[in-house]
C-alpha positions, 0 to 999 in steps of 0.5 A, spaced: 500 500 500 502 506 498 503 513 503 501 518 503 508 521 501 509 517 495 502 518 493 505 525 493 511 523 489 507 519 484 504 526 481 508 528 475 502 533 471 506 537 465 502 542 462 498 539 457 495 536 464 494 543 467 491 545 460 486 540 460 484 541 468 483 548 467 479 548 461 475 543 463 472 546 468 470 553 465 467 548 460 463 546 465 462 553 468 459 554 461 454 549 462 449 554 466 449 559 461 446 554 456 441 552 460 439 559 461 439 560 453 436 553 452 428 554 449 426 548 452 425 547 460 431 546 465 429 539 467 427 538 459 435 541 458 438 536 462 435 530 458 437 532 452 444 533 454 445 526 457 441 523 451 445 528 445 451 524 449 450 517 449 453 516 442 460 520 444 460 517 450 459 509 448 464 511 442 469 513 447 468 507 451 469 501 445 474 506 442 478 505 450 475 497 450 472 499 455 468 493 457 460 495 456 458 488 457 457 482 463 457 485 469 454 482 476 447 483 476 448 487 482 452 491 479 447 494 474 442 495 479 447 500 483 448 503 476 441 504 474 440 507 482 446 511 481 443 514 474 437 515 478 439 519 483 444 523 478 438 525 474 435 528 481 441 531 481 442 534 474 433 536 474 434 540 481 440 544 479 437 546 473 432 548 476 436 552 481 440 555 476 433 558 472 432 561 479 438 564 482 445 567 480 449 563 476 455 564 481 451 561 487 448 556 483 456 553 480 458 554 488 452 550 491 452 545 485 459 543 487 457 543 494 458 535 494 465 535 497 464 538 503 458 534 504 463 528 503 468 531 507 463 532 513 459 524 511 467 521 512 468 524 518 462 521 521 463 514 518 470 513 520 467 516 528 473 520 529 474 528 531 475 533 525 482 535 525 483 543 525 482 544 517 476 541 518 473 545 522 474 550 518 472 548 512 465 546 515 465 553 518 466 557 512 462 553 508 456 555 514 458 562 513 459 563 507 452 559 505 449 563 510 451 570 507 449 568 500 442 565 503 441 571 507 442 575 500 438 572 496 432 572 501 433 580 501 433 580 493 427 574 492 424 568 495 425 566 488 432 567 489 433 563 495 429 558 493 433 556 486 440 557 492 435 551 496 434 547 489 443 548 487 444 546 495 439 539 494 442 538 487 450 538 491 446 531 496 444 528 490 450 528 488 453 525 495 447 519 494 450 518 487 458 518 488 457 513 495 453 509 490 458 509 485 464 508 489 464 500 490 463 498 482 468 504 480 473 499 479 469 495 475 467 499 470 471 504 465 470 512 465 466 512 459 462 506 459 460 509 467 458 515 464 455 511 458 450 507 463 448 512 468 446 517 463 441 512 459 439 510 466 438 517 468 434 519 461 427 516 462 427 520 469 429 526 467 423 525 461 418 523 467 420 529 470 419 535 466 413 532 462 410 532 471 413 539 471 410 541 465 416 543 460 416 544 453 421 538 452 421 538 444 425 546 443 425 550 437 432 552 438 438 546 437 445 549 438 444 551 446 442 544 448 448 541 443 453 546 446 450 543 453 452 537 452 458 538 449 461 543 454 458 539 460 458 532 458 464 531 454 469 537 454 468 538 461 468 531 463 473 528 459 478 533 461 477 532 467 476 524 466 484 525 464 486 531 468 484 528 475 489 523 476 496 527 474 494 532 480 493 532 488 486 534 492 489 541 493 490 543 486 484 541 484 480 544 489 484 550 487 482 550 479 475 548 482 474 555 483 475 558 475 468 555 475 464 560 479 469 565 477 468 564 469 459 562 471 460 570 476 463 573 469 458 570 465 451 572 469 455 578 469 455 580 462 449 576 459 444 578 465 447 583 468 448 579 475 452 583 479 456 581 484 455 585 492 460 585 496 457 581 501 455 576 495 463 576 494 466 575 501 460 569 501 463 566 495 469 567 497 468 563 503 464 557 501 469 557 495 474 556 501 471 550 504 471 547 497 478 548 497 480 545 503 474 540 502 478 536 496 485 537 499 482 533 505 478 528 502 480 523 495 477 526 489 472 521 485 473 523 477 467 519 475 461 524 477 458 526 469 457 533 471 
């Protein structure tokens, strides 16, 4: 078994490594903003960016032999489980981001680390140490500034922040769900599967909600799916493993960064000082929330 030190030594990242970390996270920092240009509804909006990427994602998959077939039926039940859960995870983020600032929206989305963080700490029962602690405050103070900012703007506002927050413990269920069969299946052929599970769910979803599923307008749903589906997931599928938690952690933050200049100049959301300064700290908690915990590179997301 490896430490920790050598676990460090192991990480050799060159430039095109980095390159392809940072843009795959402002790729995915895009993905809010197609969803706001998307003519059809938010959850219909997630349906089709998973269902326009099946066919790139199982090419991917054989492309890399990655085997697509003769799993445990245990196995498929946990993956359509998985796929299940994501689709909840992806229906109310979206929904999130037709209802708050996308800044908020790109921050609570990935508040799944922390929640991770906080979830190991209770399963191995034993005491946070200092930077632990610090994360879970900061996130809670952040949090509780950009909750209380919304409220004074819009209920509805605060309400889209709700449905980001609930997004990021669908994303907890499905990556504790993913993490026993990770080993099992590829990267591609993970994403592959767990999409097509979540397919149906999100169609059940937005024909309950009422959406217009069917849209006019193509070319924000294909720009979805390939910012956030490939460009962005197949980046970080590749990045990931060449860098440490920290690193990671600390590009995670171009997200809201890139999604705070987007809202900036094709909504006009502007950023107060008190929304800064909560960013900045539940940006904070996330960073030390990846440099506390292992990073799981499977999420589709």
């Amino acid at each position: 078994m490896t430490n920790s030190s050598d676990a460090a030594l192991s990480f050799r990242p060159s430039p095109k490594h980095f390159l392809a970390l940072l843009t795959g996270n402002i790729a995915l920092a895009l993905g809010p903003w197609f969803v706001r240009l998307a003519d059809s509804g938010p959850v219909s909006a997630g349906l089709w960016r998973l269902a326009l990427a099946l066919p790139l994602l199982a090419f991917f998959a054989l492309r890399g032999r990655e085997p697509m077939w003769g799993y445990a039926r245990r196995d498929w039940w946990i993956i359509v489980a998985a796929g299940v859960v994501f689709a909840l995870d992806l229906a109310s983020w979206h929904v999130g981001i037709e209802m708050t600032k996308l800044g908020n929206a790109t921050l609570f989305g990935n508040s799944g680390s922390l929640i991770l963080m906080v979830w190991g700490l209770v399963t191995m029962h034993r005491r946070p140490h200092l930077r632990e602690f610090a994360a879970v405050a900061m996130a809670l103070g952040g949090a509780g500034l950009l909750l209380g900012r919304s409220m004074e703007i819009d209920a509805r506002t605060l309400a889209g922040d709700l449905f980001c927050i609930l997004a990021g413990l669908f994303y907890v269920v499905y990556i504790l769900l993913v993490q026993g069969i990770r080993g099992r299946f590829g990267s591609w052929s993970l994403l592959f599967w767990s999409s097509l599970a979540g397919v149906p769910v999100m169609l059940v979803t937005a024909l309950v909600l009422g959406e217009a599923v069917w849209p006019t307008n193509w070319w924000p749903l294909i720009g979805l799916m390939f910012a956030s589906q490939i460009v962005g997931q197949g980046l970080l599928v590749y990045s990931l493993r060449h860098f440490p938690p920290l690193v990671i952690g600390l590009v995670l933050l171009t997200q809201p960064a890139v999604s705070v200049l987007v809202g900036w100049l094709a909504f006009n959301e502007v950023l107060a000082l008190p929304d800064a300064i909560g960013m900045t700290l539940v940006g904070a908690a996330l960073v030390l929330a990846r440099s506390a915990e292992p990073v799981d590179e499977s999420k589709p997301d």
